[in-house]
C-alpha positions in Angstrom: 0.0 0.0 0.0 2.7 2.1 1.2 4.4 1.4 -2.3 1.0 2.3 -4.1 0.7 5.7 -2.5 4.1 6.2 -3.0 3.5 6.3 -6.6 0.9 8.3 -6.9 1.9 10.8 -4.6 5.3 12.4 -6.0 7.9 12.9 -3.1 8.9 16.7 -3.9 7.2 19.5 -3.0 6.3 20.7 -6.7 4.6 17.2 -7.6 2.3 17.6 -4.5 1.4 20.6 -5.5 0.5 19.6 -9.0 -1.5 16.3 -7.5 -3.5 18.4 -5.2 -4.0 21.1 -8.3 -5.9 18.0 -10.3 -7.7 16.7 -7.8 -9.3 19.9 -7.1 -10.0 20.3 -10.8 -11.7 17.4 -11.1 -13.6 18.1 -8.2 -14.9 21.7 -9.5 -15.9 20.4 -13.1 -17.9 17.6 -11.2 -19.4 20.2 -9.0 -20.0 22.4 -12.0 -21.9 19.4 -14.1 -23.7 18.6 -11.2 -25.0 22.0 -10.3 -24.8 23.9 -13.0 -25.6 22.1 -16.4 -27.5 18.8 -15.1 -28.9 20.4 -12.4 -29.3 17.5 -10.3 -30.2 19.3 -6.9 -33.4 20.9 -8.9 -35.0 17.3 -8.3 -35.2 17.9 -4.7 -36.5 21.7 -4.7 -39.8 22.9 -5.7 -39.8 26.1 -6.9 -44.1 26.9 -5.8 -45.4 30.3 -7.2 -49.0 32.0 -6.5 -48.9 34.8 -8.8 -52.1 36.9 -8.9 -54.4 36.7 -11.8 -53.6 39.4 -14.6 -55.3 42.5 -14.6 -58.1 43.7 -17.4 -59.1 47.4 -18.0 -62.4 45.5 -16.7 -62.4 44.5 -12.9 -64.1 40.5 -13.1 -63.4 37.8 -10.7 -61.3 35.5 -12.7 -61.2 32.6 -10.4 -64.8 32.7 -10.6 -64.7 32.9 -14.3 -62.5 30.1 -14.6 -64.5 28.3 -12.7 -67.4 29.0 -14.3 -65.4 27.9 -17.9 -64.2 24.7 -16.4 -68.1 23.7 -15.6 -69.0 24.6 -19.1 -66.4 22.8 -21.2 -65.0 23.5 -24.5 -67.2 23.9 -27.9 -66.3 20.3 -28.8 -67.2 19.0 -25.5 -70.9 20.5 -25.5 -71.4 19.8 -29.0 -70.8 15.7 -28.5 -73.1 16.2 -25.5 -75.8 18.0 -27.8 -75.6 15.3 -30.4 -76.4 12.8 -28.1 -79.9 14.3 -26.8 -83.2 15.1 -28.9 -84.1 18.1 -29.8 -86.5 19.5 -27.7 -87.5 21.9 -30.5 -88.0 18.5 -33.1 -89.8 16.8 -30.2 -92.3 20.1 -30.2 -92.7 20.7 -33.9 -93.7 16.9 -34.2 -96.5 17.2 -31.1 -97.8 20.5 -33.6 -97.9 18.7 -36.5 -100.1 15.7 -35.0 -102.0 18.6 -33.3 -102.4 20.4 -36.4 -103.7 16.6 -37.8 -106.3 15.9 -35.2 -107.9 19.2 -35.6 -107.9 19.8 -39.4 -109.6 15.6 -38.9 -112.0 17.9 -36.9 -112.4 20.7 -39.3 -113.3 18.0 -42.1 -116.0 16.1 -40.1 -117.7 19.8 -39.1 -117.6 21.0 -42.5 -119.5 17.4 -43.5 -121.9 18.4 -40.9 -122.0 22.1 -41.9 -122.6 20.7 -45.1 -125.4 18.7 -44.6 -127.2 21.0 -42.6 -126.1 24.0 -45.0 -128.7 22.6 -47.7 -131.5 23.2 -46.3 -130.7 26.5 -46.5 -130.0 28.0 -49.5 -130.5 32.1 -49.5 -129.2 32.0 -46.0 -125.7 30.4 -48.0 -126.1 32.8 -50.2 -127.1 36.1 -48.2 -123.8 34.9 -46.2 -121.5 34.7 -49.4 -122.2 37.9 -50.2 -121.4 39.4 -46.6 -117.9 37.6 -46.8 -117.3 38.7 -49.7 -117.8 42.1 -48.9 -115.7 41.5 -46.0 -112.8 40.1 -47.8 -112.5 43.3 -49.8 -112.6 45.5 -47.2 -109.6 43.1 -45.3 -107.8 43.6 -48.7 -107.7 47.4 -48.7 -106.8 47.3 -44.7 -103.8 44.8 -45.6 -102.6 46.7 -48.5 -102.4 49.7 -46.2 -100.8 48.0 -43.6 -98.3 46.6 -46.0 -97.0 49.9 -46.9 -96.8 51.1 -43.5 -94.4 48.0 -42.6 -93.0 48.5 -45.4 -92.0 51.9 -44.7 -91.2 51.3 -40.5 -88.6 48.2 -42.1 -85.4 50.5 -42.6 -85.6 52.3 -39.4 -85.9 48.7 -38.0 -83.2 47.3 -39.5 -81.1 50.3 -38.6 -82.2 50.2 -35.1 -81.0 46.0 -35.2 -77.6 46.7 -37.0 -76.8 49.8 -34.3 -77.8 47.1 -31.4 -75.5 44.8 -32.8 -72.8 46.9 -32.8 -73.1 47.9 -29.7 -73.3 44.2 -28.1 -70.0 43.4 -30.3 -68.3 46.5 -28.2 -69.8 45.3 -24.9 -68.0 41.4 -25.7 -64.6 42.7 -26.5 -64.7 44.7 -23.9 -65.7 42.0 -21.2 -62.5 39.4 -19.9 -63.8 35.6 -21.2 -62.2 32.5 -21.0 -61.4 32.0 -24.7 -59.3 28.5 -24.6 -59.2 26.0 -21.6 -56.7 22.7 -21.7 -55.5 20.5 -19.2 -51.9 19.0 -18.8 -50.5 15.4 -19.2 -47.2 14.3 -18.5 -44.2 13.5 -21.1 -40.9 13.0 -20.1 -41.5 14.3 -16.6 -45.2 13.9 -14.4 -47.5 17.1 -15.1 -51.1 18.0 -14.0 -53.1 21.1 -13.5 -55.4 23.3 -15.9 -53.7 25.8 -18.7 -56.6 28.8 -19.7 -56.3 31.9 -21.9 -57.7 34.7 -20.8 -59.1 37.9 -23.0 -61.0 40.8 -23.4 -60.5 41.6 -26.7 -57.1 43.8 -26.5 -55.0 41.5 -24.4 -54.5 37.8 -24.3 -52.9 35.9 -21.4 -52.1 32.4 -21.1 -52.8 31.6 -16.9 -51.5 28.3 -15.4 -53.9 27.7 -12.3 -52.7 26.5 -9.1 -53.8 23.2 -9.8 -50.4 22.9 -11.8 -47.2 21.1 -11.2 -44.9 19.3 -12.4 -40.9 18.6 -12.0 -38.4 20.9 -11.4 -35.3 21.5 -13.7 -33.0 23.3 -15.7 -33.8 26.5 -18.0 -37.6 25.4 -18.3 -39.6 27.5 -20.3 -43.3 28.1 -22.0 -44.3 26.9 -25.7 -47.2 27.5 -27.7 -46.9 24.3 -30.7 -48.7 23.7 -34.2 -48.2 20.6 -33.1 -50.2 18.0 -30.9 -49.6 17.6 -27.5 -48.3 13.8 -28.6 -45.6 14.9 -31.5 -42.2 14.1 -31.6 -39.7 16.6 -30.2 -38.7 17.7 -33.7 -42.2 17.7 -34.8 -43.1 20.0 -31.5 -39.9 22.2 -32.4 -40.8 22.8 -36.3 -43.0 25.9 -35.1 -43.2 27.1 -32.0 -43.5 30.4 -29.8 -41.4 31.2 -26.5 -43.5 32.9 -23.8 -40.5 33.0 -21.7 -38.9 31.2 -18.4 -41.3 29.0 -16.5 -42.0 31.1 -13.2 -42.1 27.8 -10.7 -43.1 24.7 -11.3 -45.6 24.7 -8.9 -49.1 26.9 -8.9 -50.2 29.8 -10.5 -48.6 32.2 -13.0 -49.1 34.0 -16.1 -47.2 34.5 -19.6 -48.5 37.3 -22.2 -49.5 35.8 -25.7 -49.0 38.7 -28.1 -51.7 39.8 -30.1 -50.4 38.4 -33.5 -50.5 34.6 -32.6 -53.1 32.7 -33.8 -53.9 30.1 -31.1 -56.5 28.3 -33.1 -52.9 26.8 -35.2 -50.8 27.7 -31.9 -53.1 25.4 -29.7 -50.5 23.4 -27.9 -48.8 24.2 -24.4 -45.9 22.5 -22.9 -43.1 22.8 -20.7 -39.9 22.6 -22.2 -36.5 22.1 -20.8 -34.1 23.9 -23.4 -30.9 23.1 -22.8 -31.6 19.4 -23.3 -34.7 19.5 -25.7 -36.6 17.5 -22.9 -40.8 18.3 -23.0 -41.9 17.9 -19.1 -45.6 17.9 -20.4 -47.9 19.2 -22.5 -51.6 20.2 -22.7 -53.8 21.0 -25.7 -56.1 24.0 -25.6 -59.6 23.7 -26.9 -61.7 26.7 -27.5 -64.4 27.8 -25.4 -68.5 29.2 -26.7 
């Protein structure tokens, strides 16, 4: 052993020095992988964050309207739901039409009986005839009146509907919706919690709730994808937008969208670790009513 040492450990001063120089350099580029490019202690450490829902020009309880999103589900969520229900309106229209059946059945069988009871009486039929007839004409001229006063009310009407419009278009961009809502799965790394974006019209936000969590790690950051939340990493990196570093990677934060992006091609969020191309997870955003 004594030998062994001996060898390794030069006898002069210089050589000790230049031992104890490599050791120590070997030590500080472990310590510097470790740390500093793989991260390893990130494992252990939860970065949590509770950042306060972004602010509208409107004042609106957003957990609320979350909430109130989340209960509703996305457009292709109540559309399978509608499909699989009658139509109350179909159900309605059919009860009518058997209505309308039964009593034009009625109508016939008191028109028989009019009928035979009508010929008994013949200058009362007529006397009658002539009465309706004179009533019809007068109904005529009141119709053809009436006509052109609808007629002429119409624009004013259809001004009235177009200037209503417009105003309930302002009134919807100005109000804060939920416009997308998506929920997260895991990849590479365990992810949960709910991803919404928020609008009114003149600012776009993409809000993870505090419902989400997932792995810490090294230079994590926030990707809107053309692809789905299940493509390959190079099909996920073919077109994508950075919204910037991931804040923690526990609980609620949010990351402005700019007004340009079109999220009905740009409808897929993930976490993304970018110094070794590693998606934690992903969730797909599906647009609300």
């Amino acid at each position: 052993m004594r030998r062994l040492l001996g060898k390794l450990i030069p006898r002069s001063a210089g050589g000790r020095w230049a031992a104890g120089l490599g050791v120590a350099a070997v030590i500080g580029v472990g310590i510097y992988l470790v740390f500093f490019v793989f991260a390893f202690h990130l494992i252990f450490v939860d970065e949590v964050v509770d950042e306060e829902a972004p602010e509208f020009a409107v004042e609106v309880d957003i957990d609320e309207l979350i909430s109130d999103a989340l209960e509703t589900g996305p457009v292709a969520t109540t559309a399978a739901a509608a499909t699989g229900a009658p139509d109350d309106a179909e159900v309605t229209d059919q009860s009518m039409s058997v209505g309308e059946h039964d009593a034009s059945d009625g109508s016939t069988s008191s028109a028989a009986t009019d009928g035979s009871a009508g010929s008994a009486g013949t200058s009362e039929s007529a006397e009658s005839d002539a009465s309706s007839e004179s009533s019809e004409s007068a109904e005529s001229t009141e119709t053809a009146g009436s006509g052109d006063t609808e007629t002429a009310a119409e624009p004013e009407a259809s001004g009235g509907d177009e200037t209503a419009d417009e105003a309930t278009a302002e009134t919807e961009d100005q109000g804060v919706r939920v416009a997308y809502v998506g929920s997260f799965g895991p990849r590479s790394h365990p992810a949960e919690g709910t991803a919404v974006v928020l609008t009114d019209g003149t600012q776009t936000f993409l809000r993870f709730d505090d419902d989400f969590a997932t792995d810490n790690g090294p230079d994590l950051n926030v990707y809107l994808h053309t692809a789905g939340p299940d493509a390959s990493v190079d099909d996920l990196v073919g077109d994508f937008i950075d919204l910037g570093d991931l804040k923690g990677n526990i609980g609620a934060q949010n990351f402005v969208i700019p007004d340009d992006i079109d999220l009905e091609r740009y409808n897929t969020v993930s976490v993304w670790c970018v110094r070794f191309r590693v998606v934690f997870g992903t969730a797909e955003l599906a647009r609300m009513n």
